[in-house]
C-alpha positions in Angstrom: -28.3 110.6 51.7 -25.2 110.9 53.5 -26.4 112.1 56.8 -29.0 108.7 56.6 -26.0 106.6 56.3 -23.9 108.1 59.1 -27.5 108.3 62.0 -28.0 104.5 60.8 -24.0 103.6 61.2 -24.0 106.0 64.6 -27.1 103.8 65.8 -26.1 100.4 64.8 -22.5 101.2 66.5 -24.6 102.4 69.7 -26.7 99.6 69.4 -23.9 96.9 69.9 -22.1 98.8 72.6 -19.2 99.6 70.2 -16.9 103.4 70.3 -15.8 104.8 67.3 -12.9 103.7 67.8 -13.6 100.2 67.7 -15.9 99.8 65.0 -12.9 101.9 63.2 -10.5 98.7 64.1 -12.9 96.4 63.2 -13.0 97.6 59.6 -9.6 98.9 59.3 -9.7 102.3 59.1 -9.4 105.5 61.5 -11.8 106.6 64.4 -11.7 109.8 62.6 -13.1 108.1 59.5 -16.1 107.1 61.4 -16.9 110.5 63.1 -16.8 111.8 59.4 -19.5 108.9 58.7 -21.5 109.7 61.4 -21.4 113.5 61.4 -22.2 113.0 57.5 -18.5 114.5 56.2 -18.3 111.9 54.1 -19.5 107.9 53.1 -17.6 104.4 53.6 -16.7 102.9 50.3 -19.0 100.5 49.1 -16.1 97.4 50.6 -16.3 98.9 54.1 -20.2 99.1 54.0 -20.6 95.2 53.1 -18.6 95.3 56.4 -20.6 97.0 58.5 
């Protein structure tokens, strides 16, 4: 489940042209916090996915 999550969040970021880093300002929370996402290390919370 959580490798799904982090190749649809690593597409949807590529998709609108954004680095980690700035999708990671946009909802608050650390570029390293997003790599974990993406590389399936761990999930947002349920607040920081109505975000996305």
């Amino acid at each position: 489940m959580g490798n799904q999550v982090g190749r649809n969040i690593h597409t949807l970021r590529k998709q609108q042209g954004l680095t980690q880093e700035q999708l990671a300002d946009s909802v608050k929370v650390s570029f390293q916090a997003v790599s974990k996402w993406e590389n399936g290390n761990s999930l947002p919370n349920a607040i920081k996915l109505s975000i996305l």
